[in-house]
C-alpha positions as CSV (number, residue, x, y, z in Angstrom):
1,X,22.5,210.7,32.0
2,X,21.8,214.3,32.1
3,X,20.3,216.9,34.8
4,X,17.7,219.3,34.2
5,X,16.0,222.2,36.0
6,X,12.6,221.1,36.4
7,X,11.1,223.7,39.1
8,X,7.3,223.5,39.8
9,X,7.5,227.5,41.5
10,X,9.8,229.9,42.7
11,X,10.2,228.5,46.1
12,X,10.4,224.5,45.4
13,X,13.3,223.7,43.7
14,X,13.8,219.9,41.4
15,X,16.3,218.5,39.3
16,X,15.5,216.1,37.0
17,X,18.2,213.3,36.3
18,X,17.7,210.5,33.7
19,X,19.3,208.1,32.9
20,X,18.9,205.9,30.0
21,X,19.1,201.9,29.5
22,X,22.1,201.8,26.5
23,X,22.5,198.3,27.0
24,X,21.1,195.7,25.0
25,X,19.5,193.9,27.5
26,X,16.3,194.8,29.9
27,X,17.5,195.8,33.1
28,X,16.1,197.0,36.6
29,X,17.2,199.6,39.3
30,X,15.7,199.7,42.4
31,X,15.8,202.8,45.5
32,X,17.8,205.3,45.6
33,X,20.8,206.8,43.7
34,X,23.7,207.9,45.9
35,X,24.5,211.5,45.2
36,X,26.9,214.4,46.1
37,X,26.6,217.6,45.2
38,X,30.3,219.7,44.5
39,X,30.5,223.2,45.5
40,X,32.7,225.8,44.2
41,X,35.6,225.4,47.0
42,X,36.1,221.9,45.0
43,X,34.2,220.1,48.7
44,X,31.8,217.4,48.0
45,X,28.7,216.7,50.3
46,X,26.5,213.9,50.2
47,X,22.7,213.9,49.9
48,X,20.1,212.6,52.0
49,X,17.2,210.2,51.0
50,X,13.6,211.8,51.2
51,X,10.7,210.2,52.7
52,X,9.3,208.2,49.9
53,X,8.8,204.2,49.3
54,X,11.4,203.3,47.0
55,X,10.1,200.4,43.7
56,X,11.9,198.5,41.2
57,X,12.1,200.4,38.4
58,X,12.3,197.6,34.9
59,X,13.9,199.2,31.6
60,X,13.7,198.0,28.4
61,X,16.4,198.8,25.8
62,X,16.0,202.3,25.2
63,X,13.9,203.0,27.9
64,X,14.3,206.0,30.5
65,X,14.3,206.8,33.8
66,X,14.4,209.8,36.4
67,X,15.3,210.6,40.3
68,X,14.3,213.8,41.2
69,X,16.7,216.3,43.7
70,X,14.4,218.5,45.5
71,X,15.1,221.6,47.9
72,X,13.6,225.0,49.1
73,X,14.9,227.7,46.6
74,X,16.5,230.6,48.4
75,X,15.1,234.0,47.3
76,X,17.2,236.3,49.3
77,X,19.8,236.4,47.5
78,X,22.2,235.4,50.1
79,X,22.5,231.6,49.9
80,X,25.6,229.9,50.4
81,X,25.7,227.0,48.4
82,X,27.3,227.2,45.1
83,X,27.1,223.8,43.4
84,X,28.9,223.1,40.3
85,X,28.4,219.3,39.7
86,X,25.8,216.3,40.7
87,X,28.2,213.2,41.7
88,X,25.7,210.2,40.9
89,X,26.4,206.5,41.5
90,X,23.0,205.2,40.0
91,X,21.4,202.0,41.9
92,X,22.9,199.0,41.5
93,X,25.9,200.5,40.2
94,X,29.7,201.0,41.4
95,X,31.0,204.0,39.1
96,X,30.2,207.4,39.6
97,X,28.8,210.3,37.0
98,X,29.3,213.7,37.1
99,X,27.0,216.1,35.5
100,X,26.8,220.1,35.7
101,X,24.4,221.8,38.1
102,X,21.7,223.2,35.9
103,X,22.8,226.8,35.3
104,X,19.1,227.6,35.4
105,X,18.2,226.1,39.2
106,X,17.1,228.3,41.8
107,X,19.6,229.5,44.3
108,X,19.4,225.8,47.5
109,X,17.8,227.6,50.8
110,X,20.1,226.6,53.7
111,X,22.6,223.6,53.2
112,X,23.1,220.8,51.2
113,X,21.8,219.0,54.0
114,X,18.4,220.7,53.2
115,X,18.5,219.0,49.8
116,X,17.0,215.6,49.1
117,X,16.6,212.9,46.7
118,X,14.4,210.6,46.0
119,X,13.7,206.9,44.3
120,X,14.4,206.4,40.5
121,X,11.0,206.1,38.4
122,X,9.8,205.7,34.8
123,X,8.9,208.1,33.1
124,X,6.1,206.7,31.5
């Protein structure tokens, strides 16, 4: 699993998160990941679900998959979010990941509550 910066403009900010099907076996996931996003004073917040239909996502040995983060970027230069890590419990799934804010993201406009995230899709 990894995150990446994947920023259509200065103001809309994404991150990218794959994950890939290790296993043996073809296996689905279906909705929505549950994420947190750590700050720098070591405090955790959760993330909401954006508005979009969530589908059953089948992967084949090998195969990938993404969930996308989305937010307003914050070009003043005085936002007050300063997140370190994505905490991701992928669906279906009981045991959290923790992977490093992209170094390269654009600054999050307004809270963590301004952030959301959305179903898991092929990337096909």
């Amino acid at each position: 699993m990894n995150a990446t910066n994947a920023a259509p403009d200065k103001n809309s900010g994404r991150i990218d998160i794959t994950m890939v099907n290790r296993g043996s076996t073809t296996c689905s996931a279906t909705g929505f990941a549950g994420v947190d996003i750590k700050d720098a004073d070591h405090t955790s917040n959760p993330i909401e679900r954006g508005h979009a239909q969530p589908r059953v996502t089948t992967l084949k040995p090998g195969d990938t998959a993404v969930f996308n983060l989305a937010y307003d970027i914050d070009a003043t230069g005085h936002s007050l979010a300063s997140p370190t890590n994505i905490l991701v419990t992928p669906p279906n799934e009981t045991h959290t990941v923790s992977l490093k804010w992209p170094a390269a993201a654009g600054k999050i406009k307004g809270a963590y509550t301004d952030v959301q995230v959305y179903p898991t899709h092929t990337t096909k």
